[in-house]
LOGUZA-895705 format. One record per residue (C-alpha): x, y, z; residue number from 0. Coordinates in nm, 2 decimals. Layout:
BEGIN
<node><u>X</u><v>Y</v><w>Z</w><nr>NUM</nr></node>
...
END
This chain:
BEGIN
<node><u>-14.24</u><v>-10.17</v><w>10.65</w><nr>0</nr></node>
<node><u>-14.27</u><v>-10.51</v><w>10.84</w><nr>1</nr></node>
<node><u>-14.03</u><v>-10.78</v><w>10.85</w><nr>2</nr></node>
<node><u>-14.06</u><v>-10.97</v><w>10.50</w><nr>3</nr></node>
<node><u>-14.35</u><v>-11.25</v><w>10.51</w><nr>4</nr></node>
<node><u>-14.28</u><v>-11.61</v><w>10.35</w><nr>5</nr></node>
<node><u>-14.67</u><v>-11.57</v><w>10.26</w><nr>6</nr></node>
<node><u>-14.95</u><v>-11.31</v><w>10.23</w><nr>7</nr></node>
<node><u>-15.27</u><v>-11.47</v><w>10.15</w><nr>8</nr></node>
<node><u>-15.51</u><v>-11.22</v><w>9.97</w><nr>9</nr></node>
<node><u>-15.89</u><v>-11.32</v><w>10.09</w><nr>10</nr></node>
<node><u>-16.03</u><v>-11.43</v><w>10.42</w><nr>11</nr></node>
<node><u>-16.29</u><v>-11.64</v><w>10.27</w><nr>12</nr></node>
<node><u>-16.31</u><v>-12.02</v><w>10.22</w><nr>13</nr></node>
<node><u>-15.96</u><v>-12.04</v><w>9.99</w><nr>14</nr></node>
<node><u>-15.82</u><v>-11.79</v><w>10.17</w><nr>15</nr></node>
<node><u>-15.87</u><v>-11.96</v><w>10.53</w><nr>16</nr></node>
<node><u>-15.78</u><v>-12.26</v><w>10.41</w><nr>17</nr></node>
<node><u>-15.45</u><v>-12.18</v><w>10.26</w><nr>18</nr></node>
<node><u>-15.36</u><v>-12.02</v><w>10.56</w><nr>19</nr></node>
<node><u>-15.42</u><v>-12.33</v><w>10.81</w><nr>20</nr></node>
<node><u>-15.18</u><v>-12.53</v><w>10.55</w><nr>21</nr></node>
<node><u>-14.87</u><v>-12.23</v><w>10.62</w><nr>22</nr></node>
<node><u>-14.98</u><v>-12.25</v><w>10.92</w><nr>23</nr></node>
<node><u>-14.96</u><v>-12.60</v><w>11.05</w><nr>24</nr></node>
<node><u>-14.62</u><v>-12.60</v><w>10.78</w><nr>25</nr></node>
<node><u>-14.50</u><v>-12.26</v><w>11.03</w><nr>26</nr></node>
<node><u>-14.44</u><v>-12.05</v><w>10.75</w><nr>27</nr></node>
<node><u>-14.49</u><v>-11.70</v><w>10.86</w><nr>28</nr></node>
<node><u>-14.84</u><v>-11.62</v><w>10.70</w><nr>29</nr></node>
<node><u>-15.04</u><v>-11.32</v><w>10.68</w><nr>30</nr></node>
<node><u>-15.39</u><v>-11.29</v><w>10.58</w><nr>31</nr></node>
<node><u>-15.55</u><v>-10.99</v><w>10.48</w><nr>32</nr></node>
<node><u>-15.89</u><v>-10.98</v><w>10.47</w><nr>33</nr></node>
<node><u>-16.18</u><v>-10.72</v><w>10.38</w><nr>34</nr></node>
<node><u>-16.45</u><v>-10.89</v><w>10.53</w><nr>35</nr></node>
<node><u>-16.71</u><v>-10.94</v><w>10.22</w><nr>36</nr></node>
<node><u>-16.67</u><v>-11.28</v><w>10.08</w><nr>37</nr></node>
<node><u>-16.85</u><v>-11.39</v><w>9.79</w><nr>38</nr></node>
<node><u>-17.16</u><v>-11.55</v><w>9.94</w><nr>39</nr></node>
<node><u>-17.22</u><v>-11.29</v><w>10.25</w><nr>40</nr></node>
<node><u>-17.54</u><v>-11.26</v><w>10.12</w><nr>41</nr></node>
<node><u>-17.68</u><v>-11.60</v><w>10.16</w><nr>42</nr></node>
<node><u>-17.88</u><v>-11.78</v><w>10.45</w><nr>43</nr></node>
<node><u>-17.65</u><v>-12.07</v><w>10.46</w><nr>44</nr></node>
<node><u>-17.44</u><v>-12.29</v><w>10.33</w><nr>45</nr></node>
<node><u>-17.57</u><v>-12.57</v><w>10.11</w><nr>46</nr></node>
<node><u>-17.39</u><v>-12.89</v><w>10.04</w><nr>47</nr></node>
<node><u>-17.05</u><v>-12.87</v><w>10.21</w><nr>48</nr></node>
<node><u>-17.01</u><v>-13.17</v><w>10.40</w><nr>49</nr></node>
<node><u>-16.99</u><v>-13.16</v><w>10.78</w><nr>50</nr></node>
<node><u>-17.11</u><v>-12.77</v><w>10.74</w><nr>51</nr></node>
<node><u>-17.45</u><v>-12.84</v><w>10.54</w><nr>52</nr></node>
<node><u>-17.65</u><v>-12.51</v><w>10.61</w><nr>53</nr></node>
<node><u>-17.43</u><v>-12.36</v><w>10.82</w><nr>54</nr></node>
<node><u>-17.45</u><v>-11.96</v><w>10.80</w><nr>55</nr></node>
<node><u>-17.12</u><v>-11.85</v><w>10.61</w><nr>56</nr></node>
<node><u>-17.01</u><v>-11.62</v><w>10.88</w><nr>57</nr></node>
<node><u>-17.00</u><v>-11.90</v><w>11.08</w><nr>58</nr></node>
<node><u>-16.78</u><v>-12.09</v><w>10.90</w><nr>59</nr></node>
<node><u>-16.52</u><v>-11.80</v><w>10.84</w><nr>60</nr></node>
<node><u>-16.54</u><v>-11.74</v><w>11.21</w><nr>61</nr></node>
<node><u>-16.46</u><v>-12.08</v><w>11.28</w><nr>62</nr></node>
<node><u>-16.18</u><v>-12.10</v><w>11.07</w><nr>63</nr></node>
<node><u>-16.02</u><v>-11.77</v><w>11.20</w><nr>64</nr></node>
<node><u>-16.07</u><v>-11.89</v><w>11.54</w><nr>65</nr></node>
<node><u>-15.89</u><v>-12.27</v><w>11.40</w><nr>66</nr></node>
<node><u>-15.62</u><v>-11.99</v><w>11.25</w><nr>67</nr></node>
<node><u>-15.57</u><v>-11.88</v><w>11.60</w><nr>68</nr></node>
<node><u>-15.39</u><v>-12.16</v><w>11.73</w><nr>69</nr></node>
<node><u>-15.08</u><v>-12.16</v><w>11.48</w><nr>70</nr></node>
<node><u>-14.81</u><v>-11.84</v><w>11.59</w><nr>71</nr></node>
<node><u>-14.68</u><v>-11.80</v><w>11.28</w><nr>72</nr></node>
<node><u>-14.98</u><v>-11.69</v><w>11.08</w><nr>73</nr></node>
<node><u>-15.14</u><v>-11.37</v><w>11.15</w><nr>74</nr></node>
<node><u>-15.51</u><v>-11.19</v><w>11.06</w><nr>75</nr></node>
<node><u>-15.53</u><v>-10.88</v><w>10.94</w><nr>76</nr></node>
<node><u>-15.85</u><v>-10.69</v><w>10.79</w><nr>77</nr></node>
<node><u>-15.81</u><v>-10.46</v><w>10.53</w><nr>78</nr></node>
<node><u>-15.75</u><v>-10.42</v><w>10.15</w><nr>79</nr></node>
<node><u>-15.48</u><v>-10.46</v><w>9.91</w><nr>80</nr></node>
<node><u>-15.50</u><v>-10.17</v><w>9.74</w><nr>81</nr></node>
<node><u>-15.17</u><v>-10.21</v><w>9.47</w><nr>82</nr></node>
<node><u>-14.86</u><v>-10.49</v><w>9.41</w><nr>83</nr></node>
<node><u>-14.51</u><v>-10.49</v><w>9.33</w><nr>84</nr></node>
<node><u>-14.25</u><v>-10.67</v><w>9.20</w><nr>85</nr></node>
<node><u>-13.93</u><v>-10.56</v><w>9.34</w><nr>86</nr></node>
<node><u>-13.61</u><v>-10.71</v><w>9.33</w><nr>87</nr></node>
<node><u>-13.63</u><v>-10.86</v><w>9.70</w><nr>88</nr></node>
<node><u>-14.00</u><v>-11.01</v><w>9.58</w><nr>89</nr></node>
<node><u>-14.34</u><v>-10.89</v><w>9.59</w><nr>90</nr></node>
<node><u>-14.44</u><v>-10.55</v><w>9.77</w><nr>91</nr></node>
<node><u>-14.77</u><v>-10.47</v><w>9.88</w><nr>92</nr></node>
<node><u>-14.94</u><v>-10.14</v><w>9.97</w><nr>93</nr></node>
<node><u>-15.28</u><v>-10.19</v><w>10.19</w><nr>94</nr></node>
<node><u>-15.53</u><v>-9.96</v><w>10.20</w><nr>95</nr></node>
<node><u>-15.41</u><v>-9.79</v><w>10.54</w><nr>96</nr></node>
<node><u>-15.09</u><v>-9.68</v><w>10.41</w><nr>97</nr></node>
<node><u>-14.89</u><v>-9.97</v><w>10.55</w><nr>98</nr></node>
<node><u>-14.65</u><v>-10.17</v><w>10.29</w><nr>99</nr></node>
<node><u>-14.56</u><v>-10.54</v><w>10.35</w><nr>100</nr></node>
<node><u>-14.27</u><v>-10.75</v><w>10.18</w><nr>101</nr></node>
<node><u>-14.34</u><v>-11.10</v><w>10.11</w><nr>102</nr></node>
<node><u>-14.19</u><v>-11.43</v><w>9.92</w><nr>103</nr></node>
<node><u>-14.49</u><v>-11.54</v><w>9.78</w><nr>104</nr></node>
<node><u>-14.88</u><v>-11.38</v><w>9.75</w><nr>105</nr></node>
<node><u>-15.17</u><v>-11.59</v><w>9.72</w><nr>106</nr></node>
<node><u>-15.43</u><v>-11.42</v><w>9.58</w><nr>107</nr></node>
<node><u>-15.78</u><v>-11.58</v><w>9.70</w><nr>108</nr></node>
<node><u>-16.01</u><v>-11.25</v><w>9.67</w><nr>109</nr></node>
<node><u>-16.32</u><v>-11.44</v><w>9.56</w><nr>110</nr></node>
<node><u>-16.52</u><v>-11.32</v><w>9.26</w><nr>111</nr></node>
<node><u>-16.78</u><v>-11.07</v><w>9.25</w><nr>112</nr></node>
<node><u>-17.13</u><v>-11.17</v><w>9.13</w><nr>113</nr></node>
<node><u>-17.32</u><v>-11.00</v><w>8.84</w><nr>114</nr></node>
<node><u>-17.67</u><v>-11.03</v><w>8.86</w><nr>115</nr></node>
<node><u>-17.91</u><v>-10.88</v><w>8.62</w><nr>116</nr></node>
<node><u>-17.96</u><v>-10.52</v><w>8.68</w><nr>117</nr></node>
<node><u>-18.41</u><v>-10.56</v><w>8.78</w><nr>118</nr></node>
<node><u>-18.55</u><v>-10.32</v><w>9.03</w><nr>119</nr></node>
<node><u>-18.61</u><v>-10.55</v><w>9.40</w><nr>120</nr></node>
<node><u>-18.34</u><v>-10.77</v><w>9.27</w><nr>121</nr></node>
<node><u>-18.08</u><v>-10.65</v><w>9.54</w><nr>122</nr></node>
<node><u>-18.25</u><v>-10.72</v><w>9.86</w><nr>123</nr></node>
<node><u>-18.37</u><v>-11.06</v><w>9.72</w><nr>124</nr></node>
<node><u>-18.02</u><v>-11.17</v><w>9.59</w><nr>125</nr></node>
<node><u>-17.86</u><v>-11.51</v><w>9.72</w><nr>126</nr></node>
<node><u>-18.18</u><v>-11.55</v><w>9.93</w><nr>127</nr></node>
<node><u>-18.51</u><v>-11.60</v><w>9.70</w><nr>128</nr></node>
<node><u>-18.35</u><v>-11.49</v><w>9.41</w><nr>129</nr></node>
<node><u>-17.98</u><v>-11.67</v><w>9.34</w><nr>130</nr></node>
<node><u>-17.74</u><v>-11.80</v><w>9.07</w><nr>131</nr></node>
<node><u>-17.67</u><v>-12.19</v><w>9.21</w><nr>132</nr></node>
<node><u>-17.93</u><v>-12.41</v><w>9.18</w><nr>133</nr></node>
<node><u>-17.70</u><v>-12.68</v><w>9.42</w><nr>134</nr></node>
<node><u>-17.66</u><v>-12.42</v><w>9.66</w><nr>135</nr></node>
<node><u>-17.98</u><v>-12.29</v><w>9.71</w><nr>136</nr></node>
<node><u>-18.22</u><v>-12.57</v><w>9.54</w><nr>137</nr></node>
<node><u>-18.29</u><v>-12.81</v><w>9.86</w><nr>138</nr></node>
<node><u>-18.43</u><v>-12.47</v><w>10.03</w><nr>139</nr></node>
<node><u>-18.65</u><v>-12.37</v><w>9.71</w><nr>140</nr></node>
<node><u>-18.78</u><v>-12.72</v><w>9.69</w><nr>141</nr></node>
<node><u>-19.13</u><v>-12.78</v><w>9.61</w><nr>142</nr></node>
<node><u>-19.23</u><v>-12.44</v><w>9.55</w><nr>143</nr></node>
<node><u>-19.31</u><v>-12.22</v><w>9.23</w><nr>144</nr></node>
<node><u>-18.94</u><v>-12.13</v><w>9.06</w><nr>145</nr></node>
<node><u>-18.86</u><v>-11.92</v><w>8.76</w><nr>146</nr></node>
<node><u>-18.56</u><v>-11.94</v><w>8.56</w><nr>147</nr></node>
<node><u>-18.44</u><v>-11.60</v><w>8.34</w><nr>148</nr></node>
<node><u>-18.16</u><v>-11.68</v><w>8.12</w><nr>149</nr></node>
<node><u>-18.04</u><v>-11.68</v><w>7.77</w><nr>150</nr></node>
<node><u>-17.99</u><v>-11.92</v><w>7.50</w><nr>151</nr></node>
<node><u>-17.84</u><v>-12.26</v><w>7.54</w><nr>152</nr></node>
<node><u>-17.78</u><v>-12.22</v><w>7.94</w><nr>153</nr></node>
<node><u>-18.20</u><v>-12.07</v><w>7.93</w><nr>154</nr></node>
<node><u>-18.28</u><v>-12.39</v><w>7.88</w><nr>155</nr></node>
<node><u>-18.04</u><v>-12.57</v><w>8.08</w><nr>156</nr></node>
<node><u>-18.10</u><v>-12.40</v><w>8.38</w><nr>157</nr></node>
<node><u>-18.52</u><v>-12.42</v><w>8.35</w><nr>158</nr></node>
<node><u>-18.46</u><v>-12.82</v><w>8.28</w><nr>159</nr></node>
<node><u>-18.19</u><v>-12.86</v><w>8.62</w><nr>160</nr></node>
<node><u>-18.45</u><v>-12.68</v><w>8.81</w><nr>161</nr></node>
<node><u>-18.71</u><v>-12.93</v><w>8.76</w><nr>162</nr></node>
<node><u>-18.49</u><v>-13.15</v><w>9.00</w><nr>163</nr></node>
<node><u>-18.63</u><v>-12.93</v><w>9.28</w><nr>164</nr></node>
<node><u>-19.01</u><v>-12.85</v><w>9.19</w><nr>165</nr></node>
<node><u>-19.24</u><v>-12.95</v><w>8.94</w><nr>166</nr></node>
<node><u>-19.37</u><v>-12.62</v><w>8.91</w><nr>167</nr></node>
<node><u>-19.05</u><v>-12.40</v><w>8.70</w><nr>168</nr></node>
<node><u>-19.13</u><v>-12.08</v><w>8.44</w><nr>169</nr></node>
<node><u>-18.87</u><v>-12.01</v><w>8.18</w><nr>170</nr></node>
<node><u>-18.83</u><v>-11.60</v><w>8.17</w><nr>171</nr></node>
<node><u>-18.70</u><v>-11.44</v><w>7.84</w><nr>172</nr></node>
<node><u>-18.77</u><v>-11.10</v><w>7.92</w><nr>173</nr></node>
<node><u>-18.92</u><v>-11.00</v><w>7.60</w><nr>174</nr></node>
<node><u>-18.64</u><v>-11.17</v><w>7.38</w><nr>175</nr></node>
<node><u>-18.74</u><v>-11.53</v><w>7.33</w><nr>176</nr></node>
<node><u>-18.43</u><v>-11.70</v><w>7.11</w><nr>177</nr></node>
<node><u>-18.56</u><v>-12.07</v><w>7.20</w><nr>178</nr></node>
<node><u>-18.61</u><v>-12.28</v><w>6.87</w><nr>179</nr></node>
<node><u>-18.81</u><v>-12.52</v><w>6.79</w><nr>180</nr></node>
<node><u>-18.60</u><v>-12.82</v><w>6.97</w><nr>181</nr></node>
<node><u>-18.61</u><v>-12.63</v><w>7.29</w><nr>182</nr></node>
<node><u>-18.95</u><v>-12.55</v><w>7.31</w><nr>183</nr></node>
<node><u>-19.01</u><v>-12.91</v><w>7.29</w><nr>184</nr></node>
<node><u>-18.78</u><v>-13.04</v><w>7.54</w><nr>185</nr></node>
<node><u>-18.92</u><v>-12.80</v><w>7.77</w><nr>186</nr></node>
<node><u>-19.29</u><v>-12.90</v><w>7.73</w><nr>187</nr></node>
<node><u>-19.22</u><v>-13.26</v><w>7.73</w><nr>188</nr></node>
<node><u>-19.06</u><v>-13.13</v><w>8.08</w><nr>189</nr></node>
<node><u>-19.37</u><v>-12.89</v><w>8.17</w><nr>190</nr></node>
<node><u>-19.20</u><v>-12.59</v><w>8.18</w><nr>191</nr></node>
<node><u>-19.36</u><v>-12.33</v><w>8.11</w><nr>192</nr></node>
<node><u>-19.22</u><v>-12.05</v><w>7.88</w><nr>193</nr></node>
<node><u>-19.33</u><v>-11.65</v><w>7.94</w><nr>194</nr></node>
<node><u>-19.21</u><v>-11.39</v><w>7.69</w><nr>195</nr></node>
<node><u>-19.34</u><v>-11.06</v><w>7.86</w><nr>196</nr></node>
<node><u>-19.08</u><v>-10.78</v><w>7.98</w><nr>197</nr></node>
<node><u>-19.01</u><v>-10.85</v><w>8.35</w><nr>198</nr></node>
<node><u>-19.02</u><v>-10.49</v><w>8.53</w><nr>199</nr></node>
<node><u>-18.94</u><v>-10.51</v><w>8.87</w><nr>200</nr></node>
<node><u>-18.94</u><v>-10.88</v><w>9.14</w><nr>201</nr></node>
<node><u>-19.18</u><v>-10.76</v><w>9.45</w><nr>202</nr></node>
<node><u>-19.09</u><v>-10.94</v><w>9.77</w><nr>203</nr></node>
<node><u>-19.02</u><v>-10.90</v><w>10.09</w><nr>204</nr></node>
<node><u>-18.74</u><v>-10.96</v><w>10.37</w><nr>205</nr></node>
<node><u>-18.59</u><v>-11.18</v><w>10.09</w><nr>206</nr></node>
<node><u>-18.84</u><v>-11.40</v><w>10.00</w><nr>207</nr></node>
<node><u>-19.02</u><v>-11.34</v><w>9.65</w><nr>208</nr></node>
<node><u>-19.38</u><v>-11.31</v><w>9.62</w><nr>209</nr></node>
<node><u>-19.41</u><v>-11.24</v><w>9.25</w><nr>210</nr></node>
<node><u>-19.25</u><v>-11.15</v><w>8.90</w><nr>211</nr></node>
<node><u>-19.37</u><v>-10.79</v><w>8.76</w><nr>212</nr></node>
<node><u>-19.41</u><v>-10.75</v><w>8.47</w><nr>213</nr></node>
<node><u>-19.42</u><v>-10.43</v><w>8.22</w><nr>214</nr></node>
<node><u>-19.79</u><v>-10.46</v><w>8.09</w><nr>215</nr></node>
<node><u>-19.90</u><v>-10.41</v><w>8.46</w><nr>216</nr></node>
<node><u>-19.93</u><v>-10.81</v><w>8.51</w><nr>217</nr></node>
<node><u>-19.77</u><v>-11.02</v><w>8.79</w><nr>218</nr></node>
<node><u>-19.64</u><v>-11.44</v><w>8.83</w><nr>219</nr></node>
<node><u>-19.62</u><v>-11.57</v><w>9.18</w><nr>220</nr></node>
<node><u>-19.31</u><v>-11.71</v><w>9.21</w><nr>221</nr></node>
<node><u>-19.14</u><v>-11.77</v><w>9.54</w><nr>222</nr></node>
<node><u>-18.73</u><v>-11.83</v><w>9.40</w><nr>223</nr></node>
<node><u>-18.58</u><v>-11.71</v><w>9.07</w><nr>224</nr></node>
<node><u>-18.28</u><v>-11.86</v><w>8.91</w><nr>225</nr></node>
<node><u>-18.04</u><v>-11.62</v><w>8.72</w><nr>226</nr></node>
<node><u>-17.75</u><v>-11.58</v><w>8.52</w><nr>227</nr></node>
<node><u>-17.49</u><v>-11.37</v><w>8.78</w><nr>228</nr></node>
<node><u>-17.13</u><v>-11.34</v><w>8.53</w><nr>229</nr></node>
<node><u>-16.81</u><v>-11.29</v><w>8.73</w><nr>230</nr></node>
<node><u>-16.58</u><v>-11.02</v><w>8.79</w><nr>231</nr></node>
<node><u>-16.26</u><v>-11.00</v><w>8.95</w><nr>232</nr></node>
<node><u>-16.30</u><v>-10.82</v><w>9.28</w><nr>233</nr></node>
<node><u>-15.94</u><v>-10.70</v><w>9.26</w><nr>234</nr></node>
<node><u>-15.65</u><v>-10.69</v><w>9.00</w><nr>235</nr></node>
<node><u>-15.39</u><v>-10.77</v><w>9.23</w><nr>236</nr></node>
<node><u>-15.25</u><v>-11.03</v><w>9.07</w><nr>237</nr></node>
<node><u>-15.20</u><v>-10.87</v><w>8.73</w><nr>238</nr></node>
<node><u>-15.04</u><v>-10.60</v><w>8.94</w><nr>239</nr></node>
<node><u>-14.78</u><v>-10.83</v><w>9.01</w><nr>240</nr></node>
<node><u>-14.71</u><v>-10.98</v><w>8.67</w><nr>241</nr></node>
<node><u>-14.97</u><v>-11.27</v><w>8.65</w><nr>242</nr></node>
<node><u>-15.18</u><v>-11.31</v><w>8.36</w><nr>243</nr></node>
<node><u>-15.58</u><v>-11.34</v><w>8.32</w><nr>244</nr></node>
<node><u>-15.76</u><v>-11.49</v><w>8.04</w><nr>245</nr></node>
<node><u>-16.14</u><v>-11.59</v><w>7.94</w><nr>246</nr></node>
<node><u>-16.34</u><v>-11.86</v><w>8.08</w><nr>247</nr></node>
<node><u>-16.69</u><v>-11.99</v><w>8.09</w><nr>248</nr></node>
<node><u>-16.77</u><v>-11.80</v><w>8.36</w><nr>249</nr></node>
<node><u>-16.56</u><v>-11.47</v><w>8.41</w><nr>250</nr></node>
<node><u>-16.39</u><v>-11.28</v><w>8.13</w><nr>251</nr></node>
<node><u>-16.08</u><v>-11.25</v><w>8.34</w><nr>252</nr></node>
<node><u>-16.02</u><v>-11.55</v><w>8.56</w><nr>253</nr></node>
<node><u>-15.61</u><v>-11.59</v><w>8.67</w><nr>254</nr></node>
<node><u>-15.42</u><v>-11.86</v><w>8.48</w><nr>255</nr></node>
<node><u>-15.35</u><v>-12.11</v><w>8.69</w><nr>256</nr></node>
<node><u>-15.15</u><v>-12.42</v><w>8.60</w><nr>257</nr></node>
<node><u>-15.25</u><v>-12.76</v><w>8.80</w><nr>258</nr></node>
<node><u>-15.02</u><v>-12.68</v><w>9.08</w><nr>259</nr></node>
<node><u>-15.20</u><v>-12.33</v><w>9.12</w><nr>260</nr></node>
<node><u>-14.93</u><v>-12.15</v><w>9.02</w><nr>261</nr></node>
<node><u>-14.98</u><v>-11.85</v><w>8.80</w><nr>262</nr></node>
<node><u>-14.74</u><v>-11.72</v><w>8.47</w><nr>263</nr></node>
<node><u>-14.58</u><v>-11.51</v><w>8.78</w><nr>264</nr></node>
<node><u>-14.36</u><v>-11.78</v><w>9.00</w><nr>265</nr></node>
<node><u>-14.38</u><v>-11.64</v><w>9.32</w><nr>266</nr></node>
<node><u>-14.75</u><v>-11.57</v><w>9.27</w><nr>267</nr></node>
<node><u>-15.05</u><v>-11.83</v><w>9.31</w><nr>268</nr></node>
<node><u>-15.38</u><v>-11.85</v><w>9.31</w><nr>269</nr></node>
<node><u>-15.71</u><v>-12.02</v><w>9.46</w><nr>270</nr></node>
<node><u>-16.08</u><v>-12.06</v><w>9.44</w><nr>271</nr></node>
<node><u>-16.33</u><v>-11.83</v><w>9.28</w><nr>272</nr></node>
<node><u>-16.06</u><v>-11.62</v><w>9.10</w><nr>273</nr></node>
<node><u>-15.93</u><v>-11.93</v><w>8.89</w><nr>274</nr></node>
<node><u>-16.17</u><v>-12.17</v><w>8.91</w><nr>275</nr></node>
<node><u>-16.44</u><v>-12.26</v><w>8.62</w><nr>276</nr></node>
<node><u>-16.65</u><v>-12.39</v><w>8.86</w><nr>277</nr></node>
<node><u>-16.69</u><v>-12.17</v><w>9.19</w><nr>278</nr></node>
<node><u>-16.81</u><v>-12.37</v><w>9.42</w><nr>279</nr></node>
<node><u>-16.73</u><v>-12.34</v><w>9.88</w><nr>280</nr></node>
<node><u>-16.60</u><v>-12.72</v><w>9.87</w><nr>281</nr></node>
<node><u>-16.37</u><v>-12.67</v><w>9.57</w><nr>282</nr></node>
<node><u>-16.20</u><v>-12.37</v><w>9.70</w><nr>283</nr></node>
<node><u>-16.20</u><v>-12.48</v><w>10.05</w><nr>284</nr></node>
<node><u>-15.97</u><v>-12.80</v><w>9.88</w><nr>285</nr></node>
<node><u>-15.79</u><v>-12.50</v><w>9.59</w><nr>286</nr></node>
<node><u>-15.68</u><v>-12.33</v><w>9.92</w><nr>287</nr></node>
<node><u>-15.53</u><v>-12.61</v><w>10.08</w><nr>288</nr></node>
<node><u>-15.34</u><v>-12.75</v><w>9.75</w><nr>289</nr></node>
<node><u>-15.17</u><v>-12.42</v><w>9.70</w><nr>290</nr></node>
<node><u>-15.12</u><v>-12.36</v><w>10.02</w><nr>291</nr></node>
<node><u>-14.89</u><v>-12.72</v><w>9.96</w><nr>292</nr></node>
<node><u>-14.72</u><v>-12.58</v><w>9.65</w><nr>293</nr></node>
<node><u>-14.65</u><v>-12.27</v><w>9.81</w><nr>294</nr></node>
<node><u>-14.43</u><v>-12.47</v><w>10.10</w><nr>295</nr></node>
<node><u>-14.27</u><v>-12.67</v><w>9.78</w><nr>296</nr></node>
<node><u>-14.12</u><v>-12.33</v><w>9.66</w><nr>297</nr></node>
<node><u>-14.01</u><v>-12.21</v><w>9.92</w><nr>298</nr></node>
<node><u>-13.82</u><v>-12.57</v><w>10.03</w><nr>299</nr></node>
<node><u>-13.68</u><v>-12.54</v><w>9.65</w><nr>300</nr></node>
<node><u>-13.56</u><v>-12.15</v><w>9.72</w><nr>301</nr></node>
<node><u>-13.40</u><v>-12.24</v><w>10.05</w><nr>302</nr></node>
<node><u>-13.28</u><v>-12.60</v><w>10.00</w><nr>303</nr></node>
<node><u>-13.20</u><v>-12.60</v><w>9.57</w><nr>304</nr></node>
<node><u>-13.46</u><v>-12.92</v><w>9.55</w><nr>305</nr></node>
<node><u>-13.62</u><v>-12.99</v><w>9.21</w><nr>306</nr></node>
<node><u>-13.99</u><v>-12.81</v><w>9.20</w><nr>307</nr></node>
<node><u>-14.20</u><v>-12.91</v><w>9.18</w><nr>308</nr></node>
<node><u>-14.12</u><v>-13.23</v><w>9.38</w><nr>309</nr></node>
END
């Protein structure tokens, strides 16, 4: 077992990295362990982060390891967590190559995994041509012929927020139209088009969509499709440790955080995609650095008695 750490941070991603350079600058001896497949590894670039506008996310992360670099104190690791524990000294943390490390305080920032609908050719079009964030990937799909498969109340949202980008958007309802009479409206006053037929496979190549198939043998041209992609926690480390989950509009299991980022486990905190309601590279890139803050709080309260928070 290694010395006891003031801080393992859980997730190399955009959180992650940015909680790290906090500790670090603050010298708290940091570890990050990382398992190298953030949430958006899929996508071309990066759209809308200032100063980083479509940037390819590896990039980024290796730019932020290579900023990491500079402060002694904090260390890189790859690998997993693969189970947490409580123990009477802290929090205890088994990796995935047998090794244990003791730390003060964990900081999950694992990232959420995406859940796209399960169509045949959706995989090797996803967070290209085919993608869940209209601001991420909209400026790229500009102008051309978008589709939209949802359900109910966000069906027609996301068909209407598309228009933004193209005047030229199909509503998909895969054989299971639930769009009333109010809806329909708003979205021909808007000219988008609504098709009901069963969508049996997306046909495309190297990324890019060419068309939507469909199960009477018929095809759309579309070049981007907009989808509903639910989270999921990509691991249940902090539950492990004592912290709770609960439902939110987004993921059915997203870590409570309070405003400080702390979870209902006091040496435990959290950032970005895994407590967030709105996932987003700019809000965890700022999550990460905020905990990061209140994590150097608790630790000044444990060593020096001060009030915390502050």
């Amino acid at each position: 077992m290694s010395s006891e750490w003031e801080c393992v941070v859980v997730g190399g991603g955009a959180a992650g990295l940015s909680a790290a350079l906090v500790l670090g600058r603050a010298r708290r001896r940091t570890i990050v362990i990382d398992m190298g497949e953030p949430s958006n590894a899929a996508a071309r670039s990066i759209g809308g982060l200032l100063g980083h506008d479509q940037r390819q996310p590896a990039e980024l992360y290796a730019a932020g390891r290579r900023e990491l670099s500079a402060y002694p104190s904090v260390e890189f690791r790859k690998g997993s967590v693969v189970n947490g524990t409580s123990v009477d000294s802290g929090l205890l943390l088994e990796l995935d190559s047998g090794d244990q490390i003791a730390a003060r305080r964990v900081l999950p920032a694992t990232g959420m995994r995406y859940c796209p609908p399960s169509i045949a050719g959706l995989e090797k079009l996803w967070g290209k041509s085919v993608f869940q964030c209209p601001f991420c990937h909209g400026w790229e799909m500009r102008d051309r012929k978008l589709a939209t498969l949802a359900a109910g109340d966000e069906a027609v949202h996301a068909a209407l927020m598309l228009r933004g980008w193209s005047d030229d958007v199909v509503l998909l309802t895969d054989g299971t139209p639930d769009l009333d009479a109010d809806d329909r409206q708003r979205l021909d006053a808007a000219g988008v088009l609504v098709d009901e037929r069963r969508i049996a496979e997306l046909v495309g190549h190297d990324g890019e969509l060419s068309a939507i198939a469909f199960a009477d043998g018929s095809r759309l041209e579309r070049d981007g499709l907009l989808v509903e992609a639910p989270l999921r926690q990509r691991s249940r480390l902090a539950e492990q440790l004592g912290a709770t989950c609960t439902e939110g509009p987004m993921a059915p299991d997203s870590i409570s955080v309070d405003s400080l980022h702390r979870t209902t486990m006091p040496t435990v905190f959290a950032a970005g995609d895994v407590c967030t309601e709105h996932p987003h590279l700019a809000g965890a890139i700022a999550a990460g650095s905020q905990a990061a803050m209140i994590v150097v709080q608790s630790l000044l309260a444990d060593q020096f008695k001060l009030p915390y928070p502050p």
